[in-house]
DRENDO-1510 file (C-alpha; in Angstrom, 1 decimal, always signed):
<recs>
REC; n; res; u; v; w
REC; 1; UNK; -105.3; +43.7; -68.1 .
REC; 2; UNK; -105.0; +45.7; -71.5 .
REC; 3; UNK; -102.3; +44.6; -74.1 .
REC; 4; UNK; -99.9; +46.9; -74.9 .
REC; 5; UNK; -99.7; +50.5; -74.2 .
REC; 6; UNK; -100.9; +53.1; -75.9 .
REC; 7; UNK; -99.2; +56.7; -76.8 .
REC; 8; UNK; -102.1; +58.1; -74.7 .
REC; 9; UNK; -101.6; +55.5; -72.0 .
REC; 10; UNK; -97.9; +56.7; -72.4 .
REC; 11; UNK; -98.5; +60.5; -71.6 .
REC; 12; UNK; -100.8; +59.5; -69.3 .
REC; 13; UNK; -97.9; +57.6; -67.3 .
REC; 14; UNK; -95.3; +60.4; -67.7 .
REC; 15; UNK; -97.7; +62.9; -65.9 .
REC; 16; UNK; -98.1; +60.1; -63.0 .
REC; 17; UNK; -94.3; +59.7; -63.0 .
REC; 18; UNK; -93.8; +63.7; -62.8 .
REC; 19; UNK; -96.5; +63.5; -59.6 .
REC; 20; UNK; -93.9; +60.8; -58.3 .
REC; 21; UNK; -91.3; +62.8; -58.4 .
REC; 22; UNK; -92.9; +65.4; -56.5 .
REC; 23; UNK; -94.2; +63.1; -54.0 .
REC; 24; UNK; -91.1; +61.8; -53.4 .
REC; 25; UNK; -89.0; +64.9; -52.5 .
REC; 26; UNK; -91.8; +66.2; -50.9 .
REC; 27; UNK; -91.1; +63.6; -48.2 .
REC; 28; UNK; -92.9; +62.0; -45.2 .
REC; 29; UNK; -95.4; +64.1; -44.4 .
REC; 30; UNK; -97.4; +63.6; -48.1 .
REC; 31; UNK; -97.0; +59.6; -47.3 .
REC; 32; UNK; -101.1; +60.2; -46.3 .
REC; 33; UNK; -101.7; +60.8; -50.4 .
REC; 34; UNK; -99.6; +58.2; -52.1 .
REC; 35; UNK; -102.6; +55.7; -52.3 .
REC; 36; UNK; -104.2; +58.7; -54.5 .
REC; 37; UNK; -101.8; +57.6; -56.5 .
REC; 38; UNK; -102.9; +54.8; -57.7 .
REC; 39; UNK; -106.1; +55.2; -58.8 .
REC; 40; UNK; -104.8; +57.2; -61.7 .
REC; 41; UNK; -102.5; +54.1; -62.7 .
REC; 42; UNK; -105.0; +51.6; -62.3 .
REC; 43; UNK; -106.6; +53.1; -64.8 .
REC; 44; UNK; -104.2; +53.1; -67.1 .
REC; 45; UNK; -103.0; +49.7; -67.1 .
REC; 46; UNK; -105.9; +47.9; -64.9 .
REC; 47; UNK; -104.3; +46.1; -62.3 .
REC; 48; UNK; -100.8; +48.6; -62.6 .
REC; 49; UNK; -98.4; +46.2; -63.0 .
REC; 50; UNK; -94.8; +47.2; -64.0 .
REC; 51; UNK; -94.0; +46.2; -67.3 .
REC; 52; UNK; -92.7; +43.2; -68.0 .
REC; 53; UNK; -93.4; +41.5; -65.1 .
REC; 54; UNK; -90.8; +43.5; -62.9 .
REC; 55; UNK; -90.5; +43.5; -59.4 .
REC; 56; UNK; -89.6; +46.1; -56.9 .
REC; 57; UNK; -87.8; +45.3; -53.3 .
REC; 58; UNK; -87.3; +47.5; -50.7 .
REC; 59; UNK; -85.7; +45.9; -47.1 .
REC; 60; UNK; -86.7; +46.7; -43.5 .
REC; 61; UNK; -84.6; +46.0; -40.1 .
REC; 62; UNK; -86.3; +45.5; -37.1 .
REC; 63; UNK; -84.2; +45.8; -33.8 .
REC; 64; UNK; -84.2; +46.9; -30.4 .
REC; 65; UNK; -85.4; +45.2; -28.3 .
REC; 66; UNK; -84.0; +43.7; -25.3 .
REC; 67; UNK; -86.6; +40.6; -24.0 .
REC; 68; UNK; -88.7; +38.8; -26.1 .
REC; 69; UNK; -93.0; +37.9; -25.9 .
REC; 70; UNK; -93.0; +34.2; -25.0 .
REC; 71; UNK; -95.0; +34.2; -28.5 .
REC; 72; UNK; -92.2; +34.7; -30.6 .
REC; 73; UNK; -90.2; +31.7; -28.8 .
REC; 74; UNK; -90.6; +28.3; -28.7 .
REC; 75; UNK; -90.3; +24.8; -26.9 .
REC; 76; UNK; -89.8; +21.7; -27.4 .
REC; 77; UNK; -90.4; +20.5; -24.2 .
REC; 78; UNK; -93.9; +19.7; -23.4 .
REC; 79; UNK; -93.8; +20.4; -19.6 .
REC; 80; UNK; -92.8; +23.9; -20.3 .
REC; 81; UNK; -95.8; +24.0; -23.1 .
REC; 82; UNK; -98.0; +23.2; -20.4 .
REC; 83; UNK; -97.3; +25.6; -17.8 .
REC; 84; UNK; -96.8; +28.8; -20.8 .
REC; 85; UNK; -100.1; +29.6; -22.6 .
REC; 86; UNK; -99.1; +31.1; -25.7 .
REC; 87; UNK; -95.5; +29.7; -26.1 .
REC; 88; UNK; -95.3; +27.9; -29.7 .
REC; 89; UNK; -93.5; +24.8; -30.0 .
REC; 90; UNK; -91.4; +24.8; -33.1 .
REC; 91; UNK; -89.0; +27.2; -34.6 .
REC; 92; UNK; -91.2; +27.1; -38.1 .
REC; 93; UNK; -94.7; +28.4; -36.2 .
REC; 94; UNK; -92.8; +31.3; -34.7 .
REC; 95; UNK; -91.5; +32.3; -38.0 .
REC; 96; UNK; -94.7; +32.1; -39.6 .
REC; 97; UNK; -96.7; +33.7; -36.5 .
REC; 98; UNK; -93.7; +36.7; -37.7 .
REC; 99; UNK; -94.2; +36.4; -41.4 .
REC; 100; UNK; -98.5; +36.8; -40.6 .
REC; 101; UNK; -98.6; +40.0; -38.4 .
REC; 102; UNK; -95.8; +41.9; -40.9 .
REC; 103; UNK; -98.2; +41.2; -43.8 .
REC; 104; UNK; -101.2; +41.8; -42.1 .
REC; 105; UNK; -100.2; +45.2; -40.3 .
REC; 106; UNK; -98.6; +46.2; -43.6 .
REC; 107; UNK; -102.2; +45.4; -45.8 .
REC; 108; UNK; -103.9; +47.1; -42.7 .
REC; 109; UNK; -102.4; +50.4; -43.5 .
REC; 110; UNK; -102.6; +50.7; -47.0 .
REC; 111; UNK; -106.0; +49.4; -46.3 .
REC; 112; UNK; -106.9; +52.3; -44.1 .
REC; 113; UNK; -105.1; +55.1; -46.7 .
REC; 114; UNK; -107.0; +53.5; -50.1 .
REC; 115; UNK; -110.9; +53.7; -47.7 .
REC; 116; UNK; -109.8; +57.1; -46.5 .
REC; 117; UNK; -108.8; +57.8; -50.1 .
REC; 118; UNK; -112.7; +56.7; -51.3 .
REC; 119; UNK; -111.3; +53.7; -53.3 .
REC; 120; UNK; -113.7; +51.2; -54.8 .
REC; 121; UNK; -112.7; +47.8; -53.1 .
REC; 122; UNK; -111.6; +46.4; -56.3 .
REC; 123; UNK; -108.8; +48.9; -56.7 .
REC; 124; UNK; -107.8; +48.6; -53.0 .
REC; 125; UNK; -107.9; +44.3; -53.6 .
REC; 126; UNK; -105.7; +45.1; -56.7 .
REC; 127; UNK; -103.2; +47.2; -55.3 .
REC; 128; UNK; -102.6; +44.9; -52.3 .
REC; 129; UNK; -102.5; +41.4; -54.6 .
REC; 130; UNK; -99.9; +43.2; -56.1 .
REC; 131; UNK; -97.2; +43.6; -52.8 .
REC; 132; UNK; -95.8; +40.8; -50.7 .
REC; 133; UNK; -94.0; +40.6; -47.3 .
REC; 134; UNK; -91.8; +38.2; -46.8 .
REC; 135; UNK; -89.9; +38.1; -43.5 .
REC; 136; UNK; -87.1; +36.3; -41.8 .
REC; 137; UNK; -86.3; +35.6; -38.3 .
REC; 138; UNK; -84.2; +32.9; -35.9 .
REC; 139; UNK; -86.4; +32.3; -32.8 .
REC; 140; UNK; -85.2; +31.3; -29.4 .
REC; 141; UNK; -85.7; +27.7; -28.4 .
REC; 142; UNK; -87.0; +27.8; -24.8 .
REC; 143; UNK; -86.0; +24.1; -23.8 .
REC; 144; UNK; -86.9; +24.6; -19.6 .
REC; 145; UNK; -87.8; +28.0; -17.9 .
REC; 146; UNK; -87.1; +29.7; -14.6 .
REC; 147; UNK; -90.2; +31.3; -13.1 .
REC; 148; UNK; -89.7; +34.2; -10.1 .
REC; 149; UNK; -89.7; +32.1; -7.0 .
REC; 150; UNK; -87.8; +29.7; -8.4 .
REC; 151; UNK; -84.4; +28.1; -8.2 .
REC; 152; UNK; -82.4; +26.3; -11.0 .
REC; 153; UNK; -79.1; +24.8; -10.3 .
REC; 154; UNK; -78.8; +21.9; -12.5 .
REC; 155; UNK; -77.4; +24.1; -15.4 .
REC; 156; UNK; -80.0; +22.9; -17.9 .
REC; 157; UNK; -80.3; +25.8; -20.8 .
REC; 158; UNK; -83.0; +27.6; -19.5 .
REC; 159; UNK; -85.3; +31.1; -20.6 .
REC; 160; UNK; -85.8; +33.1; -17.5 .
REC; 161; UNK; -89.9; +34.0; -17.8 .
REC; 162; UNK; -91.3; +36.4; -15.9 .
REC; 163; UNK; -95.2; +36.9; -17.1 .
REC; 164; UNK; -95.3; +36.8; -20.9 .
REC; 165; UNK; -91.5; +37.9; -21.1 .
REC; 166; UNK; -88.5; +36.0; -21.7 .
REC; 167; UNK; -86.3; +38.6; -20.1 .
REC; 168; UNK; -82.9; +36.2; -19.9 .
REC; 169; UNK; -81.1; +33.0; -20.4 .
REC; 170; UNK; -79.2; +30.3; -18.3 .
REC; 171; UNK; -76.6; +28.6; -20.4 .
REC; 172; UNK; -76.2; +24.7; -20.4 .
REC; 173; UNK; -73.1; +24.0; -17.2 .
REC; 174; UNK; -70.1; +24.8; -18.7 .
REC; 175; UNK; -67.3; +22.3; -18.6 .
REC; 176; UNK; -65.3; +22.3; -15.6 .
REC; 177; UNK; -68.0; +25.0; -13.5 .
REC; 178; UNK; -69.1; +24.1; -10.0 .
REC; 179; UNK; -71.5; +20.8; -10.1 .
REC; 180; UNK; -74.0; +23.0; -8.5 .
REC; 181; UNK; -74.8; +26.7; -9.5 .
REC; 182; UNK; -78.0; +28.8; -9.3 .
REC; 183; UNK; -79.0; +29.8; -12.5 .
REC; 184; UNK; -79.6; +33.4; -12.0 .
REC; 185; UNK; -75.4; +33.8; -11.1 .
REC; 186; UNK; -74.7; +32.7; -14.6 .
REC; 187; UNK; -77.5; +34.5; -16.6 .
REC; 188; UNK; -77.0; +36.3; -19.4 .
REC; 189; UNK; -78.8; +38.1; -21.8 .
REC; 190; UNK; -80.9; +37.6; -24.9 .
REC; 191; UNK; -78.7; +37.3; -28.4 .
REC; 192; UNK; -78.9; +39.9; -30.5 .
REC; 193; UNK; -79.8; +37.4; -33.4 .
REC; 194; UNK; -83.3; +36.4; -31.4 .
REC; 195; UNK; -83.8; +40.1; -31.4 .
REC; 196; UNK; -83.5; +40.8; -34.9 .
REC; 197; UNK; -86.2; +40.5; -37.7 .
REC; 198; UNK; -85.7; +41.4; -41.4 .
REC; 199; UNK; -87.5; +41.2; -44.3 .
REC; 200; UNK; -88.8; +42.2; -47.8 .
REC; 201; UNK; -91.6; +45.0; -49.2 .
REC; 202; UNK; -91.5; +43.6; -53.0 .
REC; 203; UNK; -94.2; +44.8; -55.6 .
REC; 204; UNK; -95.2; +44.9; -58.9 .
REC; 205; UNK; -97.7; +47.5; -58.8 .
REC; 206; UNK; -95.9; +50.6; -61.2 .
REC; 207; UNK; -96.5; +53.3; -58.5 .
REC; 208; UNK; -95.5; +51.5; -55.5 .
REC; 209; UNK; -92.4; +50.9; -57.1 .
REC; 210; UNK; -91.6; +54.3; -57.2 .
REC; 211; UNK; -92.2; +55.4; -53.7 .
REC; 212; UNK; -89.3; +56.9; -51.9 .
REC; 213; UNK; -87.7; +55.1; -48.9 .
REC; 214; UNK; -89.3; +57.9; -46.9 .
REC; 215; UNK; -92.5; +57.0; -48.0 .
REC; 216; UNK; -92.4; +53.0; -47.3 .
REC; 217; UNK; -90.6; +54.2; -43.9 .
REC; 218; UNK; -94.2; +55.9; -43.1 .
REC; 219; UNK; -96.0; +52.6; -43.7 .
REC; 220; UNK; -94.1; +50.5; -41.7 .
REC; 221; UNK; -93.8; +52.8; -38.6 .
REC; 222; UNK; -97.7; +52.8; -39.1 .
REC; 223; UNK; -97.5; +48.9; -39.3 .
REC; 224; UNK; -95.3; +48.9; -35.9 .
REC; 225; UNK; -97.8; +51.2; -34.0 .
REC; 226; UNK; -100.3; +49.0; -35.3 .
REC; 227; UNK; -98.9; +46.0; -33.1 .
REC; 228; UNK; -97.9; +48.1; -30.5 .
REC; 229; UNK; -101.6; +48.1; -29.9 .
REC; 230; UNK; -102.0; +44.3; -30.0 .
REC; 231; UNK; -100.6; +41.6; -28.8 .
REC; 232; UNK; -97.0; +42.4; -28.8 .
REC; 233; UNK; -98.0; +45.8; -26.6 .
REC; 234; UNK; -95.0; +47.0; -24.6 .
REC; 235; UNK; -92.5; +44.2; -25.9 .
REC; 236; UNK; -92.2; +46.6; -29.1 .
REC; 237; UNK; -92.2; +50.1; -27.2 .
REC; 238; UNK; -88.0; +50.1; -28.3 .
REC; 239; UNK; -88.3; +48.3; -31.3 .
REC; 240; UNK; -87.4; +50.8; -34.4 .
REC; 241; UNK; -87.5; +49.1; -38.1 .
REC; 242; UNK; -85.5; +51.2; -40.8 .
REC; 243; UNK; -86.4; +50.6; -44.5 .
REC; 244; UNK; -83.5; +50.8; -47.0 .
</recs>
């Protein structure tokens, strides 16, 4: 990293920040070209850092969906472990299972633009040290499970499993309900709060921190597509995640 900035590296940065402002009213569909971007900047201040070690946050929702993979639950009951391959068992693996495909998915697609772009791999390693995802998320705690075929009627709190989705819930008896009660009478479903993922996009690279909302909407509908194709695969098909 150079010291200082120079009245070249200066004009230099005001015709980058006049390409921004196109960019970024152009909208959308020029998301494909804002890793161009940053090749000019890089070579203007090496790694592209905002000056004086600023930081720029953007947030992201993630909702919609109405069940749940049995990966992003968890257990604390080992006979339930046993019988659900997959099925983490505490609340702090989930989150971090969360925080490691929302990172990954997001370096994935910038990734993909800086190769397509014919950035040397030192650039692309640059831009991406310089960006971190930070997630958060309140998992559901499976404590016993209800497979089809099944009956429950001792009113345990229960996740209703079909396959690899958690599609329901049987709350704990209530006091004062019948002694016996099947749980699929009383089952309800998922709460919104295990449904719901949030999280951060903060950089300090000078050009990322001037991309439009638009344009960090692009990457992380890229990101979600991404998963759709993995391991998540139709659990996400009604997820939506809005940047703001």
């Amino acid at each position: 990293m150079g010291e200082g900035i120079r009245k070249a590296d200066l004009r230099q940065l005001s015709e980058i920040e006049n390409i921004i402002i196109l960019t970024n009213k152009a909208g959308p569909s020029r998301a494909p070209s804002m890793i161009l971007l940053l090749v000019s900047i890089s070579t203007v201040f090496g790694c592209g850092v905002i000056p004086g070690g600023q930081t720029s946050t953007r947030t992201f929702t993630a909702s919609g969906p109405s069940n749940l993979p049995v990966i992003a639950v968890y257990t604390n009951n080992n006979a339930v472990s046993a019988l659900i391959p997959g099925i983490a068992t505490s609340e702090n693996a989930v989150q971090a299972l969360a925080q490691r495909f929302a990172m990954q998915t997001v370096i994935d697609v910038l990734e993909i633009e800086g190769r397509r772009a014919l950035l040397p791999d030192s650039v692309i390693s640059n831009i991406l040290g310089q960006l971190q995802v930070n997630t958060t998320y309140e998992p559901l705690l499976c404590p016993n499970l209800l497979q089809p075929g099944t009956d429950q009627d001792d009113m345990k709190s229960t996740c209703i499993i079909v396959g690899s989705t958690v599609t329901g819930i049987c709350p704990a008896k209530a006091q004062g309900a019948p002694r016996k009660m099947k749980c699929q009478m009383v089952a309800t479903s998922i709460d919104g709060k295990h449904l719901t993922l949030s999280g951060t996009l903060t950089t300090t690279n000078i050009i990322m921190a001037n991309w439009s909302r638009s344009m960090w909407q692009n990457v992380v509908d890229r990101a979600l597509r991404m998963l759709r194709s993995g391991p998540f695969d139709s659990h996400l098909y009604t997820v939506t995640v809005t940047v703001s």
